[in-house]
PQR file of N, CA, C, O and H, with PARSE charges and radii, in Angstrom:
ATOM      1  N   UNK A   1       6.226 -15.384   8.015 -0.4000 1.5000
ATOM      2  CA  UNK A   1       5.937 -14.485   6.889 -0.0000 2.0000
ATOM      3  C   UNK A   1       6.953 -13.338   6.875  0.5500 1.7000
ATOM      4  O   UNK A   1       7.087 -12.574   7.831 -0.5500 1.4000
ATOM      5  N   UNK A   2       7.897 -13.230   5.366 -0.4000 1.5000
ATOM      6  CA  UNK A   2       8.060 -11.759   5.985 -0.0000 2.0000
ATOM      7  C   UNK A   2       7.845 -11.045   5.468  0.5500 1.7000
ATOM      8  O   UNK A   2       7.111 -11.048   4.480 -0.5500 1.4000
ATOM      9  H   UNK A   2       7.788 -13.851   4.589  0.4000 1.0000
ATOM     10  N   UNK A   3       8.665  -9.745   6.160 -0.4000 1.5000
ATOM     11  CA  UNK A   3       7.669  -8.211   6.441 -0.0000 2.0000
ATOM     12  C   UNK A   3       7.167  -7.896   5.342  0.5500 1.7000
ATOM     13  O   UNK A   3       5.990  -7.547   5.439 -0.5500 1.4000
ATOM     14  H   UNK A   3       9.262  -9.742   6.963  0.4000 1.0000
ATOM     15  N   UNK A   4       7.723  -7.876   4.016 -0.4000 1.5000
ATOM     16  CA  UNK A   4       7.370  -7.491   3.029 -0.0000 2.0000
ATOM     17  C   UNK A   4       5.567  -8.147   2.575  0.5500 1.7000
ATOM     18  O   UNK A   4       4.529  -7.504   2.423 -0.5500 1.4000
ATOM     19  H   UNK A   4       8.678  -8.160   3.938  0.4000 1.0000
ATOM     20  N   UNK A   5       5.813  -9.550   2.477 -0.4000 1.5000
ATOM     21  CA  UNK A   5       4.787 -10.145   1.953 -0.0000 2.0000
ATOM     22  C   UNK A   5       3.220  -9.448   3.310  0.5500 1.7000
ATOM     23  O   UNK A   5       2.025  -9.230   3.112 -0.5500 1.4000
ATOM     24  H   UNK A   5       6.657 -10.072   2.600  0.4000 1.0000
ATOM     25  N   UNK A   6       4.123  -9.323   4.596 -0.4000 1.5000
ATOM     26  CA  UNK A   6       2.811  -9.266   5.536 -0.0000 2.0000
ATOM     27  C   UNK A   6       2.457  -7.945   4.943  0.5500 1.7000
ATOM     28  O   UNK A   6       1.240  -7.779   4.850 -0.5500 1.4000
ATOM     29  H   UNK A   6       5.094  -9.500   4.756  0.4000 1.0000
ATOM     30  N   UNK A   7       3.378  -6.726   4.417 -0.4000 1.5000
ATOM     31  CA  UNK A   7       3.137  -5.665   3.972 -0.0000 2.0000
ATOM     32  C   UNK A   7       2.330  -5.712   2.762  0.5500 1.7000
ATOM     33  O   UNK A   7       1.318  -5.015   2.687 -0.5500 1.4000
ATOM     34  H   UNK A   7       4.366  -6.861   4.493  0.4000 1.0000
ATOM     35  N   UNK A   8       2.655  -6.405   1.897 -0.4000 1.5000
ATOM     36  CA  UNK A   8       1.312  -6.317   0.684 -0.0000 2.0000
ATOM     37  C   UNK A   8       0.137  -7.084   1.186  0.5500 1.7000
ATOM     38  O   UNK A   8      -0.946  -6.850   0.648 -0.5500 1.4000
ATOM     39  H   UNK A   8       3.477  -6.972   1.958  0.4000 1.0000
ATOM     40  N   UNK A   9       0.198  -7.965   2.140 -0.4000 1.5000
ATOM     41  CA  UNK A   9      -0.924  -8.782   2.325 -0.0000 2.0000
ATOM     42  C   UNK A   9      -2.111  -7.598   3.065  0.5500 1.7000
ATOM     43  O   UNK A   9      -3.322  -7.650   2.847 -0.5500 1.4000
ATOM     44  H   UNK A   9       1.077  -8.154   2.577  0.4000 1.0000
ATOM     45  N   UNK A  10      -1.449  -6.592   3.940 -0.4000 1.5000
ATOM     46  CA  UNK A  10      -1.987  -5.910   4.747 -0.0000 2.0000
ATOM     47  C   UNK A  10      -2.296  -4.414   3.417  0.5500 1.7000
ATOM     48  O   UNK A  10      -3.342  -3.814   3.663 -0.5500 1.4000
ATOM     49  H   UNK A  10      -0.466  -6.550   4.117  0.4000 1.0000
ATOM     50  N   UNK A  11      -1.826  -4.088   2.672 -0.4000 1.5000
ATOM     51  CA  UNK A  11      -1.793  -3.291   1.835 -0.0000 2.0000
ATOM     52  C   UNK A  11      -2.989  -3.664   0.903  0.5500 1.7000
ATOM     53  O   UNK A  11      -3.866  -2.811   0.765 -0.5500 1.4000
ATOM     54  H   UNK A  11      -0.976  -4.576   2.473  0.4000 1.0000
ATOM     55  N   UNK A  12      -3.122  -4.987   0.180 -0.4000 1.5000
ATOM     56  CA  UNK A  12      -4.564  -5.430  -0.042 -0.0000 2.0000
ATOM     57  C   UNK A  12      -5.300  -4.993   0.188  0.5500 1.7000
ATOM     58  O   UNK A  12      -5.882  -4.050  -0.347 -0.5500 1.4000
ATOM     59  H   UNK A  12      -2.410  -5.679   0.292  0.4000 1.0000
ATOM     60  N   UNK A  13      -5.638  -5.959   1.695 -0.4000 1.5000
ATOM     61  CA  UNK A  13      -6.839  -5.539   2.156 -0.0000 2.0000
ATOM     62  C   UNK A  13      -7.064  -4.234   2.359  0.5500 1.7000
ATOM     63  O   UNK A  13      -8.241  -3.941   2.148 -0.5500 1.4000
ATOM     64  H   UNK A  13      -5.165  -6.725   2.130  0.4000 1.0000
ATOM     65  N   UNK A  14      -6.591  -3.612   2.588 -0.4000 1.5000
ATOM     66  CA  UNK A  14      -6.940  -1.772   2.857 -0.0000 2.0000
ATOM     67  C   UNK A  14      -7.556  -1.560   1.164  0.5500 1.7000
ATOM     68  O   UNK A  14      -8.690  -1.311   0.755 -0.5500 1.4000
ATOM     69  H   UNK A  14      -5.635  -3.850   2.759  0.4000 1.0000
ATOM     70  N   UNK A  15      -6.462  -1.748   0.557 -0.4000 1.5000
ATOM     71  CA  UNK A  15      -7.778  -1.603  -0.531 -0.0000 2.0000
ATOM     72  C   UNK A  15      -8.672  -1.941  -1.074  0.5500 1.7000
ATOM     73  O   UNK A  15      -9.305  -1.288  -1.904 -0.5500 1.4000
ATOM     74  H   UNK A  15      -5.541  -1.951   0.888  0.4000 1.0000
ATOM     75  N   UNK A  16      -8.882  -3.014  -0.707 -0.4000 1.5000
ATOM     76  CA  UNK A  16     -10.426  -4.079  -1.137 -0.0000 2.0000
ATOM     77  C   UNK A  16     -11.142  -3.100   0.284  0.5500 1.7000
ATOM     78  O   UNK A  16     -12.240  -2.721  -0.124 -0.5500 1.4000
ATOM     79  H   UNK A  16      -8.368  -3.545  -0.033  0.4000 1.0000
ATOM     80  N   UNK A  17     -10.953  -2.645   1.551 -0.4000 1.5000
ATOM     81  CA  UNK A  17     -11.511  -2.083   1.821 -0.0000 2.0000
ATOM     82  C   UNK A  17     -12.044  -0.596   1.651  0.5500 1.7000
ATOM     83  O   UNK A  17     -13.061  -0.084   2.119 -0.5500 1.4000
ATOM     84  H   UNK A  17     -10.061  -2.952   1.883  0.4000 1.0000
ATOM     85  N   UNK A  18     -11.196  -0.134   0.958 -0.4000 1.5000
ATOM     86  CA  UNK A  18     -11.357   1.054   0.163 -0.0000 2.0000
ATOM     87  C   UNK A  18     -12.053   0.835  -0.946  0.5500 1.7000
ATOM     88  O   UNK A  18     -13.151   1.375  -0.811 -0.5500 1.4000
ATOM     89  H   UNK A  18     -10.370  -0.550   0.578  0.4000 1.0000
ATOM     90  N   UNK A  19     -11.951   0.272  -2.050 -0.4000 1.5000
ATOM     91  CA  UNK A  19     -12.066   0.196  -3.518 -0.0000 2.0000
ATOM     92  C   UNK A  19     -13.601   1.174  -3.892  0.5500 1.7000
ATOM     93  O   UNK A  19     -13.547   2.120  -4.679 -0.5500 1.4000
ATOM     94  H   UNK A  19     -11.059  -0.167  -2.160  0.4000 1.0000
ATOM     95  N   UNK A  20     -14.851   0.780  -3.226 -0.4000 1.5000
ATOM     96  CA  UNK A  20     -15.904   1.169  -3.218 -0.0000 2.0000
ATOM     97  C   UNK A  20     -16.320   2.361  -2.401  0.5500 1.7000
ATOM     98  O   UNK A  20     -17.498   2.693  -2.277 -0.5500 1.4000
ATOM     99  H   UNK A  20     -14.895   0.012  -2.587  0.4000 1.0000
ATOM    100  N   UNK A  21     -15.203   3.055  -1.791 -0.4000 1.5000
ATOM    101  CA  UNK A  21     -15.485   4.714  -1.005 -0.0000 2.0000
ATOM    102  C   UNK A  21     -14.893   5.503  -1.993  0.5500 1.7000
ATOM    103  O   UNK A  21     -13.845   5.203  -2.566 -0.5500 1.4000
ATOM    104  H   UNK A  21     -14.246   2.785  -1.891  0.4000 1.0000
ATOM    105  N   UNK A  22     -15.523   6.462  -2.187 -0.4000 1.5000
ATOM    106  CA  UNK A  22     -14.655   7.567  -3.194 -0.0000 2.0000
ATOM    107  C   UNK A  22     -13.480   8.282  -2.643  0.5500 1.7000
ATOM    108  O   UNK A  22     -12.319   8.333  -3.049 -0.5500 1.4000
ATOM    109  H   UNK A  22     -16.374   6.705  -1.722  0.4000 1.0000
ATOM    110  N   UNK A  23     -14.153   8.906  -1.459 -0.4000 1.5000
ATOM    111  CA  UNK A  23     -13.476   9.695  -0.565 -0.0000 2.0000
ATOM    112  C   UNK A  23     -12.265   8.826   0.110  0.5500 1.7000
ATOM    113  O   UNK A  23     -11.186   9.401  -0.029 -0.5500 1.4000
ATOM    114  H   UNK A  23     -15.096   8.864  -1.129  0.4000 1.0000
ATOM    115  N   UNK A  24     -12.203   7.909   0.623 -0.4000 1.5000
ATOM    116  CA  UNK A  24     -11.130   6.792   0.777 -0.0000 2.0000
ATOM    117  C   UNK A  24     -10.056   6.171  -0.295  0.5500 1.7000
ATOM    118  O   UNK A  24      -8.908   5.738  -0.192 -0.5500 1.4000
ATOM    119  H   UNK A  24     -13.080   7.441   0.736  0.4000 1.0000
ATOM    120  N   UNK A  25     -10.896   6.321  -1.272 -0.4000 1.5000
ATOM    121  CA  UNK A  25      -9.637   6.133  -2.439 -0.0000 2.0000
ATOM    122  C   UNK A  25      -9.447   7.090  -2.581  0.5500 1.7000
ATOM    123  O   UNK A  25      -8.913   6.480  -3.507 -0.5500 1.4000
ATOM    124  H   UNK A  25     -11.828   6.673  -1.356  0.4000 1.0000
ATOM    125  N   UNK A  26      -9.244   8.382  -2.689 -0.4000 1.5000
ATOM    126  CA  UNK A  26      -8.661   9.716  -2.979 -0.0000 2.0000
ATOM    127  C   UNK A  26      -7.405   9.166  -1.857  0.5500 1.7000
ATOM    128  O   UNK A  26      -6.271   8.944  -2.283 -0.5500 1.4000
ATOM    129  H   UNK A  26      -9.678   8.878  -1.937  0.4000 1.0000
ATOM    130  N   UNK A  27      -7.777   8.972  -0.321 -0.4000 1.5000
ATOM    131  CA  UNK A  27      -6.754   9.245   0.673 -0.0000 2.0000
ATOM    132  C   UNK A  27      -5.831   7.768   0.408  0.5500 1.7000
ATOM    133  O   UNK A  27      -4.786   7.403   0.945 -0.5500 1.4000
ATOM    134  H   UNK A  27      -8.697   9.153   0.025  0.4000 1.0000
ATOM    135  N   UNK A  28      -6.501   7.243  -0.424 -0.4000 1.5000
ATOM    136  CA  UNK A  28      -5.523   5.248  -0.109 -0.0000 2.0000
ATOM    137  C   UNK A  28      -4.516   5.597  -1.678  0.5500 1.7000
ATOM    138  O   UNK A  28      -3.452   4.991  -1.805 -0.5500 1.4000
ATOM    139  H   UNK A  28      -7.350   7.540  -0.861  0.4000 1.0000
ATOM    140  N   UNK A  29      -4.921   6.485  -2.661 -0.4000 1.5000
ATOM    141  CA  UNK A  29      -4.440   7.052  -3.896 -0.0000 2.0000
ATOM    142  C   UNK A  29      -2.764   8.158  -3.305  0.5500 1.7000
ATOM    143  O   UNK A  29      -1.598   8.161  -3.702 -0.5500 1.4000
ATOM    144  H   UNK A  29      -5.785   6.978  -2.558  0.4000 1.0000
ATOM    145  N   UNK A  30      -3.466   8.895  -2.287 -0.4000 1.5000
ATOM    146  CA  UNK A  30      -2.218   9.417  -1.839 -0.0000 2.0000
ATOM    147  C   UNK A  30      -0.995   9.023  -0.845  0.5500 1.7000
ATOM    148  O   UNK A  30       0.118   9.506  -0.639 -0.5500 1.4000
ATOM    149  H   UNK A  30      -4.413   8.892  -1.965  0.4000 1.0000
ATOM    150  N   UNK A  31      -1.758   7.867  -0.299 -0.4000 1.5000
ATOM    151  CA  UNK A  31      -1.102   7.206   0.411 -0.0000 2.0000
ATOM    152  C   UNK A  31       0.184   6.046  -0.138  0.5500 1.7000
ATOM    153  O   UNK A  31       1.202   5.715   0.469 -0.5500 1.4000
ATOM    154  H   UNK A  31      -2.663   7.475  -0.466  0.4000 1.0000
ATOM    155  N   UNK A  32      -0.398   5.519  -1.754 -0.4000 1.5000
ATOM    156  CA  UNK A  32       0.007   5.070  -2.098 -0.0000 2.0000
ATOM    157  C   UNK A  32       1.043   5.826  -3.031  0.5500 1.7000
ATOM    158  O   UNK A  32       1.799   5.016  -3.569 -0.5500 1.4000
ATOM    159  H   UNK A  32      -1.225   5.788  -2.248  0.4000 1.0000
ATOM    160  N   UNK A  33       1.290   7.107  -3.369 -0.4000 1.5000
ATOM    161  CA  UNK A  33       1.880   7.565  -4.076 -0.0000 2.0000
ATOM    162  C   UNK A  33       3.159   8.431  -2.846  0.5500 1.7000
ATOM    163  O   UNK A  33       4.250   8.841  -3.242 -0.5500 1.4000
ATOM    164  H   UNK A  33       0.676   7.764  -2.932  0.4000 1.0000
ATOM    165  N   UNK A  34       2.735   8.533  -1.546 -0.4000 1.5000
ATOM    166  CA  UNK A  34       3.766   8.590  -0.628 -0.0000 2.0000
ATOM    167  C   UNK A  34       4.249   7.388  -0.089  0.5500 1.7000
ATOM    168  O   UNK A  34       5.000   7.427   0.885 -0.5500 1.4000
ATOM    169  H   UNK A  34       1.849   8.200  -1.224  0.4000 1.0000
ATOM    170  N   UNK A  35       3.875   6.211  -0.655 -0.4000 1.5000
ATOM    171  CA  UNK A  35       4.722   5.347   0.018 -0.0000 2.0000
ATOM    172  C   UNK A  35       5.612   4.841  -1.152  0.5500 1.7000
ATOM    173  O   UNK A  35       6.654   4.194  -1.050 -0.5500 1.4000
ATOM    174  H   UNK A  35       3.265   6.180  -1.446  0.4000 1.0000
ATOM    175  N   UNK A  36       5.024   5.243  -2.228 -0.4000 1.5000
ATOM    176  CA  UNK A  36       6.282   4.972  -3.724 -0.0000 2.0000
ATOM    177  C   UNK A  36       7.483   5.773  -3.457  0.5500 1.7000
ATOM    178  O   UNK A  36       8.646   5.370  -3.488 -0.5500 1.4000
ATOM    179  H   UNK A  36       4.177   5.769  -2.312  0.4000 1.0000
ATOM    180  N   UNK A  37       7.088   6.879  -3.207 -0.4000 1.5000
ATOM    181  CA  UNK A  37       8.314   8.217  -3.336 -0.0000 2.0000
ATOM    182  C   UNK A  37       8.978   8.318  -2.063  0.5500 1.7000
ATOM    183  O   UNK A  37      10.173   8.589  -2.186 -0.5500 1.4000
ATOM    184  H   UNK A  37       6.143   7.206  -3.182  0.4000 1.0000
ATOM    185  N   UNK A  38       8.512   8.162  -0.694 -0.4000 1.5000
ATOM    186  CA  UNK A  38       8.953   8.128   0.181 -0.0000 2.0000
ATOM    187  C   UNK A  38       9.480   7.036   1.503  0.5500 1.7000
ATOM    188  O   UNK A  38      10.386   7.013   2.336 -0.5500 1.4000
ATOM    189  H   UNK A  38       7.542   7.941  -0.594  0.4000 1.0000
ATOM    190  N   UNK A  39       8.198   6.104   1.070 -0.4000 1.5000
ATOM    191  CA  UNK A  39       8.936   4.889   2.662 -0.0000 2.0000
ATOM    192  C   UNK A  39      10.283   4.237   2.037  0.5500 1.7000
ATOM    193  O   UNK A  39      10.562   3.906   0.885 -0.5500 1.4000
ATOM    194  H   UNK A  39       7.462   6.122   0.393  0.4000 1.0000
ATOM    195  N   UNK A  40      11.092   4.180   3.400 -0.4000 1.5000
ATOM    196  CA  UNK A  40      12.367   3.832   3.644 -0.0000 2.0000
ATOM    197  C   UNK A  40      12.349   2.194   3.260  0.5500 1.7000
ATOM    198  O   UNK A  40      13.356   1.492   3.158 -0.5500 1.4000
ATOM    199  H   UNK A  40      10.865   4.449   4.336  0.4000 1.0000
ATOM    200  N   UNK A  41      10.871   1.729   3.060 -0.4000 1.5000
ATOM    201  CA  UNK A  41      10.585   0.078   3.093 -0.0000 2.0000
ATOM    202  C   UNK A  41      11.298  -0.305   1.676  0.5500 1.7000
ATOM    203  O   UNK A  41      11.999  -1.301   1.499 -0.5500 1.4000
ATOM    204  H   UNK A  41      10.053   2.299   3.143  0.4000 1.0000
ATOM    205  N   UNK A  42      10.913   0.892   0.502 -0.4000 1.5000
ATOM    206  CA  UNK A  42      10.711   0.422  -0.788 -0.0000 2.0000
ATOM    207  C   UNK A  42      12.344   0.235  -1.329  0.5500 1.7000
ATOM    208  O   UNK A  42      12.757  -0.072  -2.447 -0.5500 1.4000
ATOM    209  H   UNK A  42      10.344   1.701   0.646  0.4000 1.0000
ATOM    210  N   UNK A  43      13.115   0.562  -0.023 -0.4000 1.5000
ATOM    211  CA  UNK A  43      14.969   0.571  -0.354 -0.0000 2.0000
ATOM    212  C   UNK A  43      15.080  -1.050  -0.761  0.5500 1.7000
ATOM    213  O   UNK A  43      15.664  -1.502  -1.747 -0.5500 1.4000
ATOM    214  H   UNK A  43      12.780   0.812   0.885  0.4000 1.0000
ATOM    215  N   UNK A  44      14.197  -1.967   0.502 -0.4000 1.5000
ATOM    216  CA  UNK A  44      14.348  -3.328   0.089 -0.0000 2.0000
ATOM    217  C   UNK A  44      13.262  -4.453  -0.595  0.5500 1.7000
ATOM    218  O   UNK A  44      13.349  -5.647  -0.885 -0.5500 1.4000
ATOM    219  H   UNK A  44      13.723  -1.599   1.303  0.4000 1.0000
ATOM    220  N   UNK A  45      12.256  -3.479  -0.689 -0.4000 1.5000
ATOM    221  CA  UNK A  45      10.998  -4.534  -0.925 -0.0000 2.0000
ATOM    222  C   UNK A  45      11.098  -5.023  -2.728  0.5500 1.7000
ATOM    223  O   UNK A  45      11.482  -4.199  -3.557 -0.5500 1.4000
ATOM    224  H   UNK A  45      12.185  -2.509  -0.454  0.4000 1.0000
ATOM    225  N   UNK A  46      10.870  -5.833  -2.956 -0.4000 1.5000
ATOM    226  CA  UNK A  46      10.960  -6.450  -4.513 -0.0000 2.0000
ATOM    227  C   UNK A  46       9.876  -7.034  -4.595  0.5500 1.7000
ATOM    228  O   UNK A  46       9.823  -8.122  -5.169 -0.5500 1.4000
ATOM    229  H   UNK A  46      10.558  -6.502  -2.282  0.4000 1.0000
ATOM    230  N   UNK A  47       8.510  -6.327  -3.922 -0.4000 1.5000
ATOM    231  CA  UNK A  47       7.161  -7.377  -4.229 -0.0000 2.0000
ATOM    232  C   UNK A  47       6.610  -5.945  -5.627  0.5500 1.7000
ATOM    233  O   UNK A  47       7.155  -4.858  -5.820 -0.5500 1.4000
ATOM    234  H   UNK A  47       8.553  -5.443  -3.456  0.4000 1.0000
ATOM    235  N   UNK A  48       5.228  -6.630  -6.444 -0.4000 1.5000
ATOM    236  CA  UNK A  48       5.331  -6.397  -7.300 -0.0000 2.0000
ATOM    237  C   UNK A  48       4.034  -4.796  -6.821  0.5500 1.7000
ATOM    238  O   UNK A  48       2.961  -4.690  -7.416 -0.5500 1.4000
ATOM    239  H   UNK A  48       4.785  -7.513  -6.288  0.4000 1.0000
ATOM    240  N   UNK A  49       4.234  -4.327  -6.313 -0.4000 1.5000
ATOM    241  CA  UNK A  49       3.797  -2.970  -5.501 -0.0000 2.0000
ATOM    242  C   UNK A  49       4.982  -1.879  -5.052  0.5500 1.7000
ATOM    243  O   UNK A  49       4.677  -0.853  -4.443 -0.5500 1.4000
ATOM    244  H   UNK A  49       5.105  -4.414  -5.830  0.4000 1.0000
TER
END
């Protein structure tokens, strides 16, 4: 698998485990908006996230 795909596969589930906490989607909401603007990943990733 690679990293990328294991990265959305693992990125999923965090949010299917989130989806139904409020307080957890606030933190999986910011998490996801620092990993748009900031991880070094998104230089090579071309998945649709």
């Amino acid at each position: 698998m690679e990293p990328n795909q294991f990265a959305y596969a693992l990125w999923t589930r965090v949010e299917s485990l989130f989806r139904n906490n409020r307080e957890a989607r606030a933190i999986y909401s910011t998490a996801s908006r620092n990993y748009h603007s900031a991880s070094p990943l998104r230089i090579c990733h071309d998945g649709p996230w």
